[in-house]
Short mmCIF file of the C-alpha atoms (twelve columns), coordinates in Angstrom:
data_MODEL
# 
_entry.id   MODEL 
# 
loop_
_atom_site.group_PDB 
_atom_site.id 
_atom_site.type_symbol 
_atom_site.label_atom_id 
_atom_site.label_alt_id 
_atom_site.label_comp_id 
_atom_site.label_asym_id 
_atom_site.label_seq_id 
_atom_site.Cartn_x 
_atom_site.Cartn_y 
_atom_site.Cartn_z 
_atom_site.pdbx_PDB_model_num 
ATOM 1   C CA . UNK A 1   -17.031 -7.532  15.907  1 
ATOM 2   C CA . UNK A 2   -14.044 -9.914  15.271  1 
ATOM 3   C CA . UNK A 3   -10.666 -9.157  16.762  1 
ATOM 4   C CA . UNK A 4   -8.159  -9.634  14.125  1 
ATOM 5   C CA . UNK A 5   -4.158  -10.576 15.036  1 
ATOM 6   C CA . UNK A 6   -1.625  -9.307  12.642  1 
ATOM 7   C CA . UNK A 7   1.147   -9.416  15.007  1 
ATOM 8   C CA . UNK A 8   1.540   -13.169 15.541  1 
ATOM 9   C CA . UNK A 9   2.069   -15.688 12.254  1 
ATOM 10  C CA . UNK A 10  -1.271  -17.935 11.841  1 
ATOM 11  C CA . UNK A 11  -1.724  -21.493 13.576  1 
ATOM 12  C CA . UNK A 12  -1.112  -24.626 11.248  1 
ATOM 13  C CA . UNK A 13  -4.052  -24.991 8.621   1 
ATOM 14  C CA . UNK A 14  -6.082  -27.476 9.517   1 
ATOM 15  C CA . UNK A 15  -7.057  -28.962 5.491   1 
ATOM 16  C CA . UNK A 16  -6.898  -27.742 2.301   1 
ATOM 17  C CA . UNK A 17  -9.148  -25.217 1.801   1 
ATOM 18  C CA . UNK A 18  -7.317  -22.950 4.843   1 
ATOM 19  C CA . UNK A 19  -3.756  -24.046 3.557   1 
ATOM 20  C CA . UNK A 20  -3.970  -21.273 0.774   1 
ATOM 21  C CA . UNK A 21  -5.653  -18.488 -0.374  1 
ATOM 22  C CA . UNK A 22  -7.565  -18.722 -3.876  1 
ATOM 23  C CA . UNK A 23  -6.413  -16.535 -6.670  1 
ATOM 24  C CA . UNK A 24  -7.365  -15.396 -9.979  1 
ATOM 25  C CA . UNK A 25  -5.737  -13.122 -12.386 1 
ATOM 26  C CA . UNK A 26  -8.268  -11.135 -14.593 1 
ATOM 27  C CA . UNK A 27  -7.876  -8.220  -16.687 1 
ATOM 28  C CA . UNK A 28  -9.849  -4.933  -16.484 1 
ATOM 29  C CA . UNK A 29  -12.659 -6.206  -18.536 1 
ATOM 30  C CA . UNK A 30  -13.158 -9.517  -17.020 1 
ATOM 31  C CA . UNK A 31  -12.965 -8.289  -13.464 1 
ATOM 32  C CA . UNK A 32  -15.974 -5.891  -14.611 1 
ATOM 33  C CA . UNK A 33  -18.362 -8.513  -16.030 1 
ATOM 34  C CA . UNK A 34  -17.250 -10.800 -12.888 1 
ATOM 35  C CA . UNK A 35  -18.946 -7.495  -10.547 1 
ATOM 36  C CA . UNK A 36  -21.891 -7.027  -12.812 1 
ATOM 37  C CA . UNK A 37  -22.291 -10.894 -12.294 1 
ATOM 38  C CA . UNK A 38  -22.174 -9.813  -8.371  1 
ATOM 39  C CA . UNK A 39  -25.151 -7.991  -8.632  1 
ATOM 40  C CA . UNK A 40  -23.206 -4.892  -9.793  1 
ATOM 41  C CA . UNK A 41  -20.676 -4.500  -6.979  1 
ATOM 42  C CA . UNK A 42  -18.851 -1.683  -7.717  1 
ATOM 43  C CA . UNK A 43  -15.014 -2.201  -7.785  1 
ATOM 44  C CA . UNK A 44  -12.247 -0.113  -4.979  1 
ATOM 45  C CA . UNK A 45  -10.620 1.821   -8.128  1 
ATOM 46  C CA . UNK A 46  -14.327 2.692   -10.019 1 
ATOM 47  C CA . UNK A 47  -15.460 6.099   -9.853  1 
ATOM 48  C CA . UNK A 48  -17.991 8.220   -11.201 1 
ATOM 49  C CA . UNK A 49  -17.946 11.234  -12.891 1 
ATOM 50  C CA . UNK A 50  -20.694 13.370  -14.474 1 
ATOM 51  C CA . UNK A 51  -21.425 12.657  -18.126 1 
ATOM 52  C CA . UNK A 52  -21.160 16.286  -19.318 1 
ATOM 53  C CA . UNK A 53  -17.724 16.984  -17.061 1 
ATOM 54  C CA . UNK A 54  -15.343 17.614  -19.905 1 
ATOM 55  C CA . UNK A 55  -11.768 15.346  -19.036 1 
ATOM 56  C CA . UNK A 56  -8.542  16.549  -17.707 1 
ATOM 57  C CA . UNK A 57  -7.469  17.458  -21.096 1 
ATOM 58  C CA . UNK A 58  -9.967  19.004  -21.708 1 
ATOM 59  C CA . UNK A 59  -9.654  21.609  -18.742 1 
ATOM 60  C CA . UNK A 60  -6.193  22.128  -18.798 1 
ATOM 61  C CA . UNK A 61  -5.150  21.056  -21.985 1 
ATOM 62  C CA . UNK A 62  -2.592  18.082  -23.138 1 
ATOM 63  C CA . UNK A 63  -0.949  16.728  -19.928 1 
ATOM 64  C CA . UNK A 64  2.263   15.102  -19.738 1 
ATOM 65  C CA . UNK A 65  0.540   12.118  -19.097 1 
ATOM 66  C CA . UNK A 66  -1.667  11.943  -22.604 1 
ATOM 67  C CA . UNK A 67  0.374   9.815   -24.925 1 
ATOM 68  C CA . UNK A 68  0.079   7.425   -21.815 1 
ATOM 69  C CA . UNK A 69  -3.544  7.398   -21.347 1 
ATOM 70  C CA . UNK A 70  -4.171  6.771   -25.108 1 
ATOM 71  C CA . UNK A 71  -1.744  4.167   -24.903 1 
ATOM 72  C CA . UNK A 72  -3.682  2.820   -21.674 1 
ATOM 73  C CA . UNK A 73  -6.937  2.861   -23.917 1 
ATOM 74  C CA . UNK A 74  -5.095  1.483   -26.705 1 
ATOM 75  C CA . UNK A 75  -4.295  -1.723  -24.679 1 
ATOM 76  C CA . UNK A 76  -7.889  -1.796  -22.924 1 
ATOM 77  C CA . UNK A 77  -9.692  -2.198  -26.225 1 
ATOM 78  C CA . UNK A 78  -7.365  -4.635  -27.572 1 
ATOM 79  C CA . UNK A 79  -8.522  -7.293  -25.099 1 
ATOM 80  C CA . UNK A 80  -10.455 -10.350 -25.162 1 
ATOM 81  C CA . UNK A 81  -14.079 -10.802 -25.231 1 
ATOM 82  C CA . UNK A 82  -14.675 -11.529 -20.750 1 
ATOM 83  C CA . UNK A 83  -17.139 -13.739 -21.511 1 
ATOM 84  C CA . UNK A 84  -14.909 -15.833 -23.992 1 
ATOM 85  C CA . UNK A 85  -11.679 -15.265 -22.053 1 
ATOM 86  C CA . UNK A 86  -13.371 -16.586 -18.846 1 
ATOM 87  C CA . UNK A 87  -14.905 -19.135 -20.532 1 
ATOM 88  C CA . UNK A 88  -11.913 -20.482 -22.463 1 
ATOM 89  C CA . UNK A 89  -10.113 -20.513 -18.623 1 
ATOM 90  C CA . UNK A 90  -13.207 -22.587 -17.229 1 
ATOM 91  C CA . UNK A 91  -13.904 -19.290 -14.619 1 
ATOM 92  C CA . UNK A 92  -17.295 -19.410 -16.294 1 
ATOM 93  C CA . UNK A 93  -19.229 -22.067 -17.156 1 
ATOM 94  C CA . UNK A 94  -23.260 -21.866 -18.871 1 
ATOM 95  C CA . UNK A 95  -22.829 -18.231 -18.750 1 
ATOM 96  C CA . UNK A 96  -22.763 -18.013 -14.863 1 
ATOM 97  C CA . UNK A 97  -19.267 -16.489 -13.015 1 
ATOM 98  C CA . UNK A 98  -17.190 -18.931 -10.965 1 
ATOM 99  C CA . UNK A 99  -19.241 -18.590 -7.708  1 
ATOM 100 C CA . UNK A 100 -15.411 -17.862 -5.410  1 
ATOM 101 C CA . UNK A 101 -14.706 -15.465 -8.200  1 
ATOM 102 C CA . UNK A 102 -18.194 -13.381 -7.641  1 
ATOM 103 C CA . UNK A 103 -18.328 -14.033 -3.579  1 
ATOM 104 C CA . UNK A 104 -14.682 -11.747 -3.813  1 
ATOM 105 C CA . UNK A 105 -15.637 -9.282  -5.521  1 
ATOM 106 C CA . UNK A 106 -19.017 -9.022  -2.936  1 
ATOM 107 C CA . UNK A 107 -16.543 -8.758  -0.522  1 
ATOM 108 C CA . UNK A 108 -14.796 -6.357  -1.812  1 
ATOM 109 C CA . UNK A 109 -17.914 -3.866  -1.962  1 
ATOM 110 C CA . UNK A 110 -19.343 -4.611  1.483   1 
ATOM 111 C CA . UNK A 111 -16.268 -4.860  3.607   1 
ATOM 112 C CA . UNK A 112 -16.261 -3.919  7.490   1 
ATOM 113 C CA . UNK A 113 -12.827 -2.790  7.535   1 
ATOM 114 C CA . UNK A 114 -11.091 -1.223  4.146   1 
ATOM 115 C CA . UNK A 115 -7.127  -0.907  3.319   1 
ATOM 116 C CA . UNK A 116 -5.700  0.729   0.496   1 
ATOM 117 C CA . UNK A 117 -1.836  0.688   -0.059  1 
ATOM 118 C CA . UNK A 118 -0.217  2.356   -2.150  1 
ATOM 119 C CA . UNK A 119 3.327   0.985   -2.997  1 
ATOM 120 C CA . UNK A 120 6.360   2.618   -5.610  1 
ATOM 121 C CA . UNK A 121 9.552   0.495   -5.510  1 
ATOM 122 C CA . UNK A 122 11.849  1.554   -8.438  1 
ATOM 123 C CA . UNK A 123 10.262  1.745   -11.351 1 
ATOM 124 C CA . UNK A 124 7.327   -0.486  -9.844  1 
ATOM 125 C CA . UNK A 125 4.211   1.172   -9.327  1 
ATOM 126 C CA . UNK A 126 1.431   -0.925  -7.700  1 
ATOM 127 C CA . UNK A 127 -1.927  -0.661  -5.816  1 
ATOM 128 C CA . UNK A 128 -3.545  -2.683  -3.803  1 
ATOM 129 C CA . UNK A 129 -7.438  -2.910  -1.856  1 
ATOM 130 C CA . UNK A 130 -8.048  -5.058  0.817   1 
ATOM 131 C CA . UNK A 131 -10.999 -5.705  2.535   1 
ATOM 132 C CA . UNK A 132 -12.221 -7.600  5.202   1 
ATOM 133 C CA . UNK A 133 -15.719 -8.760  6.825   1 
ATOM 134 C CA . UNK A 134 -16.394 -11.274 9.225   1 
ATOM 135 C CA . UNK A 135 -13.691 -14.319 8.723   1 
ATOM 136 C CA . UNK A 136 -12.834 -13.249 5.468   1 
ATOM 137 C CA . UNK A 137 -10.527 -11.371 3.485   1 
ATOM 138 C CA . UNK A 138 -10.645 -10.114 -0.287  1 
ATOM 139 C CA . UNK A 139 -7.977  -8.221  -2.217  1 
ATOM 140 C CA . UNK A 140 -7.409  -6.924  -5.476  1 
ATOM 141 C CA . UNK A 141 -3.948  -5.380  -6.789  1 
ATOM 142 C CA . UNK A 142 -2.588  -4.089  -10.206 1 
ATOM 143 C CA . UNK A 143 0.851   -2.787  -11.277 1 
ATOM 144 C CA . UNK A 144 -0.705  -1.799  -14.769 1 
ATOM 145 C CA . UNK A 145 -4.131  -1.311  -13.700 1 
ATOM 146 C CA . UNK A 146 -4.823  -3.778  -17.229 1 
ATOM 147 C CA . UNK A 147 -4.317  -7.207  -15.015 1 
ATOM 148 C CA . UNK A 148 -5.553  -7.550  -11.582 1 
ATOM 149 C CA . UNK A 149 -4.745  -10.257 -9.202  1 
ATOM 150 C CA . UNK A 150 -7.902  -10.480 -6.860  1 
ATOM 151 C CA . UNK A 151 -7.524  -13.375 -3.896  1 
ATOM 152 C CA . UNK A 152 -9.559  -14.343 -1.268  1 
ATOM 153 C CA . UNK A 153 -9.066  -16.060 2.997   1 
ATOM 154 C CA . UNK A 154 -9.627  -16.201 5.844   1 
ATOM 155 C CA . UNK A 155 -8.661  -13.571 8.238   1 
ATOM 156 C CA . UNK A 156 -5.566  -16.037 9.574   1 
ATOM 157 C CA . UNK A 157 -3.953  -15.568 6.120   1 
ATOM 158 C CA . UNK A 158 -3.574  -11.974 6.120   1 
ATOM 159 C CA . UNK A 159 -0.163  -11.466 7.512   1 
ATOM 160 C CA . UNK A 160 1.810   -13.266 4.854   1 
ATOM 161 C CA . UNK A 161 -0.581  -11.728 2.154   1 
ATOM 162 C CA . UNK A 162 0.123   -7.787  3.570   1 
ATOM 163 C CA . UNK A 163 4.116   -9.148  3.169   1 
ATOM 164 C CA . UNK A 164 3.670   -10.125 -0.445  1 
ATOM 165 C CA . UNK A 165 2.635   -6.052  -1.691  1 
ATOM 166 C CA . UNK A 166 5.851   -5.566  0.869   1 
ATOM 167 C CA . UNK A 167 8.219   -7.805  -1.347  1 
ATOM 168 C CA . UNK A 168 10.858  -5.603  -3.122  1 
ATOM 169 C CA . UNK A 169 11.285  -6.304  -6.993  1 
ATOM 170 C CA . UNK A 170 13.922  -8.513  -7.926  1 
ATOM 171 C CA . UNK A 171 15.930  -6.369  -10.075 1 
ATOM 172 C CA . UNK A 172 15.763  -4.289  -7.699  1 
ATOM 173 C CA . UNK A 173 19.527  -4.260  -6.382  1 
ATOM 174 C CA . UNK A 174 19.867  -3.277  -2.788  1 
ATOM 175 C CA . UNK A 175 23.042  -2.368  -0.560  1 
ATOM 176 C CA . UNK A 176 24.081  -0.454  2.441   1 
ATOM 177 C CA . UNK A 177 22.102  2.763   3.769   1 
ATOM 178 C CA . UNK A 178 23.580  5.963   5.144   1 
ATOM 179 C CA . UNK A 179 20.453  5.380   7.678   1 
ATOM 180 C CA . UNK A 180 20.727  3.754   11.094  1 
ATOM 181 C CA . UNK A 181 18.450  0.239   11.656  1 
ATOM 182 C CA . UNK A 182 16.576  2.575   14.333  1 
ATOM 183 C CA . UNK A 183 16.830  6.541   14.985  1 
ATOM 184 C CA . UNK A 184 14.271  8.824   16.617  1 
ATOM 185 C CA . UNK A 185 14.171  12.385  15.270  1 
ATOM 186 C CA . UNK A 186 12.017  15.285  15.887  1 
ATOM 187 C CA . UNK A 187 9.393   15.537  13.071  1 
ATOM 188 C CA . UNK A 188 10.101  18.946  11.950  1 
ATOM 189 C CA . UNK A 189 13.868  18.329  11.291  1 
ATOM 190 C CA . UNK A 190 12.835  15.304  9.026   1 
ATOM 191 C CA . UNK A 191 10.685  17.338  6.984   1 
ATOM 192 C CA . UNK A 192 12.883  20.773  6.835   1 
ATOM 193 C CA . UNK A 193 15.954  18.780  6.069   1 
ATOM 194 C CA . UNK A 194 14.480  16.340  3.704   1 
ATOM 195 C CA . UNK A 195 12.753  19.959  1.820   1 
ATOM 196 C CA . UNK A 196 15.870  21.505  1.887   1 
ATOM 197 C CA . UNK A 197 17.545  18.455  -0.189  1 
ATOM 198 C CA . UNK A 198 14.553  18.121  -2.848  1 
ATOM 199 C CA . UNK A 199 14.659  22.159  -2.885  1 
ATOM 200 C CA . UNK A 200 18.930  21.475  -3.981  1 
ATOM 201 C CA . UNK A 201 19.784  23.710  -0.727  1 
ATOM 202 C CA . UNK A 202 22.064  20.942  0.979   1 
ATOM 203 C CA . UNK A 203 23.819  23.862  3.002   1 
ATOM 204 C CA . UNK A 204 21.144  24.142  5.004   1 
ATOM 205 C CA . UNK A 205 21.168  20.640  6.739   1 
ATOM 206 C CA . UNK A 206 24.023  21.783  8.622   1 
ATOM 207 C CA . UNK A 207 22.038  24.537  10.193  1 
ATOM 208 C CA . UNK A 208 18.708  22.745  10.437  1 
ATOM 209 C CA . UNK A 209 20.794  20.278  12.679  1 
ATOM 210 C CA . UNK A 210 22.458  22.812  15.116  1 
ATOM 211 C CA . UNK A 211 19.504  23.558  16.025  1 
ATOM 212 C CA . UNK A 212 18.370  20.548  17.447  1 
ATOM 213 C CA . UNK A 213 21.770  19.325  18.570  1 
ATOM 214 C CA . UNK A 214 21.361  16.765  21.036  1 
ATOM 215 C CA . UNK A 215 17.783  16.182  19.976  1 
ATOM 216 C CA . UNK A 216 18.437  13.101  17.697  1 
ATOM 217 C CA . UNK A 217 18.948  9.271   19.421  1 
ATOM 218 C CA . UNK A 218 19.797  6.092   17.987  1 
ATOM 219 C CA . UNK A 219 18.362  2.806   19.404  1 
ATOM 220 C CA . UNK A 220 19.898  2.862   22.353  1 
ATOM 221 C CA . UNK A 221 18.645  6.242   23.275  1 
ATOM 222 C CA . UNK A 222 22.182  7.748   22.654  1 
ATOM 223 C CA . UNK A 223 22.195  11.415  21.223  1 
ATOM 224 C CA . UNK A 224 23.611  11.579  18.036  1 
ATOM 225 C CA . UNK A 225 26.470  14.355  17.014  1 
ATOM 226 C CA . UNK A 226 25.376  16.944  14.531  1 
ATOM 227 C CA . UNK A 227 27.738  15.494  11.764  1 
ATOM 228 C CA . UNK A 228 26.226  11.819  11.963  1 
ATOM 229 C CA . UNK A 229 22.550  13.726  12.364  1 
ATOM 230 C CA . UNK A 230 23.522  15.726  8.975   1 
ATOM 231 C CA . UNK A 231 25.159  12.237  7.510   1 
ATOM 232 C CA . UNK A 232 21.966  10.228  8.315   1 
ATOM 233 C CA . UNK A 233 19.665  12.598  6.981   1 
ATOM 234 C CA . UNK A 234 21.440  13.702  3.600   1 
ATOM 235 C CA . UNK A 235 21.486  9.852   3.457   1 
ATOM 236 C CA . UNK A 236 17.617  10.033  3.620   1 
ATOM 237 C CA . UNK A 237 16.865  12.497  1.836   1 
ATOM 238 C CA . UNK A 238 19.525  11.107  -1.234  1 
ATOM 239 C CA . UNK A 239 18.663  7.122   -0.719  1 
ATOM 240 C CA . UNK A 240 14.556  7.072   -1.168  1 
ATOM 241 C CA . UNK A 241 14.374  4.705   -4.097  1 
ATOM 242 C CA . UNK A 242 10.290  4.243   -3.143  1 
ATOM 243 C CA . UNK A 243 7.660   4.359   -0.527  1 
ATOM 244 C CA . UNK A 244 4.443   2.338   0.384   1 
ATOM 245 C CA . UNK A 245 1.409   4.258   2.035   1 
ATOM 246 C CA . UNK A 246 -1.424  1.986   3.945   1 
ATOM 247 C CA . UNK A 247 -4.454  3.717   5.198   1 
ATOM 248 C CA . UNK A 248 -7.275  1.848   6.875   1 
ATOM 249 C CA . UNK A 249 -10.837 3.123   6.990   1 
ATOM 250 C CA . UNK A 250 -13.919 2.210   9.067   1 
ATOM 251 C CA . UNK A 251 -16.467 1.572   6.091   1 
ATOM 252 C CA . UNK A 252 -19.129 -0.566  8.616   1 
ATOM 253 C CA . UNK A 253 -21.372 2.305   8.489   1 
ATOM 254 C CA . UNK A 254 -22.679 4.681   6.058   1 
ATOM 255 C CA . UNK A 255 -19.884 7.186   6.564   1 
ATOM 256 C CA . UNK A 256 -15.902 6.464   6.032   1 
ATOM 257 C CA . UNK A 257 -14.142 7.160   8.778   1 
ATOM 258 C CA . UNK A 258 -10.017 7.301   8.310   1 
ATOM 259 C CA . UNK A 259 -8.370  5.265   11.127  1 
ATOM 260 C CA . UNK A 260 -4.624  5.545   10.475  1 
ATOM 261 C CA . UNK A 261 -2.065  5.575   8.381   1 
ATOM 262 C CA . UNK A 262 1.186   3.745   8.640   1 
ATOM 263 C CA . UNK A 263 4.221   5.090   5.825   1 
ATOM 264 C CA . UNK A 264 7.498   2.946   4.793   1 
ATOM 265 C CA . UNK A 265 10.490  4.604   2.843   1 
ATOM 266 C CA . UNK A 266 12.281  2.842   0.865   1 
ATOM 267 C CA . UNK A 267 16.274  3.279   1.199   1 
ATOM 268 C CA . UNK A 268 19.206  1.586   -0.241  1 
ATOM 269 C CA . UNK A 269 19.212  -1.231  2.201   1 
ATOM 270 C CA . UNK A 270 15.471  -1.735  1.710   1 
ATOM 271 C CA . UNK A 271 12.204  -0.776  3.820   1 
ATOM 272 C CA . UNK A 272 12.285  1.683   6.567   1 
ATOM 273 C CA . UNK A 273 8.782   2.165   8.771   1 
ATOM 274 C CA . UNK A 274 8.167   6.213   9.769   1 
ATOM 275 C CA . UNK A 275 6.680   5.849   12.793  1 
ATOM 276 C CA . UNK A 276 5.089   9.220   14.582  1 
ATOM 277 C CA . UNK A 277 5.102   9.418   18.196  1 
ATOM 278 C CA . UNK A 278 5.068   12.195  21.273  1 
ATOM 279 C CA . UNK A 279 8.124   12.578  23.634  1 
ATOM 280 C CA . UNK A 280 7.643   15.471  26.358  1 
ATOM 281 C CA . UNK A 281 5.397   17.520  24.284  1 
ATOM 282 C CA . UNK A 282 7.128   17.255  20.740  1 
ATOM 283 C CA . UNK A 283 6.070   15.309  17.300  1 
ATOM 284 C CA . UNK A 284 9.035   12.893  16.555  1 
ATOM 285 C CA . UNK A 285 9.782   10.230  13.951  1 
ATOM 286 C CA . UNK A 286 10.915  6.766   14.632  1 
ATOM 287 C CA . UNK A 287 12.666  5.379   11.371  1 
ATOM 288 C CA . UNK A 288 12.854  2.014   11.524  1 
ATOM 289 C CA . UNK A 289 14.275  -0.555  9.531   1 
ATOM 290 C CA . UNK A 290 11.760  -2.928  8.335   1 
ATOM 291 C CA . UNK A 291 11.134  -6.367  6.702   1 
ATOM 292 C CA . UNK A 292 8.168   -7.125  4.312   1 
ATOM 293 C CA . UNK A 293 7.118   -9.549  6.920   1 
ATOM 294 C CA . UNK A 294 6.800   -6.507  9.540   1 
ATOM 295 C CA . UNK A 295 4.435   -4.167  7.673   1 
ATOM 296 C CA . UNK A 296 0.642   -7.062  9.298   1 
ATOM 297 C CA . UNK A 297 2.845   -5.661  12.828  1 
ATOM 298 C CA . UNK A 298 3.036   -2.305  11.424  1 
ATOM 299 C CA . UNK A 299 -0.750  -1.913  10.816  1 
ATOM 300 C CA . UNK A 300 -1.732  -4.392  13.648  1 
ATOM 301 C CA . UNK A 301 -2.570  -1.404  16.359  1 
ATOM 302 C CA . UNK A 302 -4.135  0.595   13.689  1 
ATOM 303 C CA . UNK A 303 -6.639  -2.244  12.843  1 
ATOM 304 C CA . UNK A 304 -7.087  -3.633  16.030  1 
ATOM 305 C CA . UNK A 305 -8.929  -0.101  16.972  1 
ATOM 306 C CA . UNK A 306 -11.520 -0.910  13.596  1 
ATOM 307 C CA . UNK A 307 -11.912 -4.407  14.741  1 
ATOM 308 C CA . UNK A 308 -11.776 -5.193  18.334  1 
# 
């Protein structure tokens, strides 16, 4: 099976065709008639559901969520003609798919190795599949789930592409963070503390803390005092403007098998990795400050034990 680096950035390209990765941005309905062209491959997001299940709405009623959907719907049946659209754009030519256009979208329903991430920054909500086989990468992301962006490379060019869903919006001001570059906290002071804030009980932080004083260390392994532990995680607990969630699956057999998932926060000085670990016996948290560029690192372990 091929070993795959994501830790180390990829060797000079040696033409054209490995200098960048082809893309294509298609809308709901195009990127369907491009997978029946594929011999029917069925698409990451595509599931099925019994034709006499009554809906959502059905069950429980009107959701909050409603006046969305039937705007969602709305917008779906207002686009093109695929076959036109992809026509007009030259994707499809004598009523047969661009053949890079139909190879991705095989790819993307017989991978070897399958990651979904799942990435809210602000009021930017966006998903992403990628899957790879062999020497070859395919993803497919949406923010709107109308347009997709589905892209296609070889394996050397999947660093920089895992740091583009990693790229913070624009308008997205950021500043300083109440959060060290690099603490290590016991796992179940994270979570009570961080409860305790959502739950509007800030009193309790203080007490959570004194009982793990001592426990808390910054990067230099130094124990932190309980008011800079309380400081730090108020500041966590107040700062999360967004997350992104990346789990990787074995798919090279007939049954799934989860390898790992690796979680980001995101604070008011941008990313921050959550990294589990053991120390003497007891589930702590790394949080780490982190650069778009460091989530192909981030996964690279995780990965590595799919494809090496």
């Amino acid at each position: 099976m091929t070993t795959i680096d994501l830790s180390t950035p990829p060797p000079p390209p040696s033409g054209l065709l490995d200098a960048l990765p082809r893309r294509a941005a298609l809308t709901l309905a195009e990127l369907r008639l491009v997978a029946e062209h594929a011999g029917g491959a069925p698409l990451p997001f595509d599931l099925v559901e019994r034709p006499d299940a009554p809906s959502l709405d059905g069950r429980l009623g009107r959701s909050p969520t409603s006046t969305e959907d039937e705007a969602y719907t709305r917008a779906l049946s207002a686009l093109h003609d695929p076959s036109d659209s992809l026509t007009r754009r030259g994707l499809m030519v004598g009523g047969s798919v661009d053949e890079g256009l139909v190879g991705a979208v095989g790819l993307l329903a017989t991978p070897t190795v399958a990651l979904d991430l799942d990435v809210t920054a602000g009021a930017v909500q966006a998903k992403a599949w990628h899957r790879q086989s062999g020497d070859a990468v395919a993803t497919l992301a949406t923010v709107d789930g109308i347009v997709f962006e589905l892209a296609w490379f070889p394996n050397a060019h999947w660093p920089a592409e895992l740091g583009r869903v990693a790229v913070i919006p624009e308008d997205l001001a950021l500043g300083e963070s109440g959060v060290p570059d690099e603490v290590d906290l016991p796992y179940e002071l994270v979570d009570a503390a961080v409860e305790a804030l959502h739950s509007s009980r800030p009193e309790l932080v203080p007490v959570l803390v004194a009982q793990h004083t001592g426990s808390v260390h910054d990067a230099e392994d130094r124990p932190l005092t309980d008011q800079e532990i309380v400081d730090l995680l108020t500041a966590l607990g107040d700062e999360t403007r967004g997350r992104l969630r990346a789990m990787v699956a074995d798919v090279s057999s007939e049954d799934t098998t989860v390898v790992g998932v690796v979680s980001w926060v995101l604070l008011d000085d941008g990313w921050h990795a959550l990294c589990p670990h053991m120390r003497d016996g007891q589930l702590r948290v790394v949080v780490r400050h982190a650069d778009p560029s460091d989530l192909a690192p981030d996964l690279a372990p995780v990965l590595a034990e799919v494809t090496s």
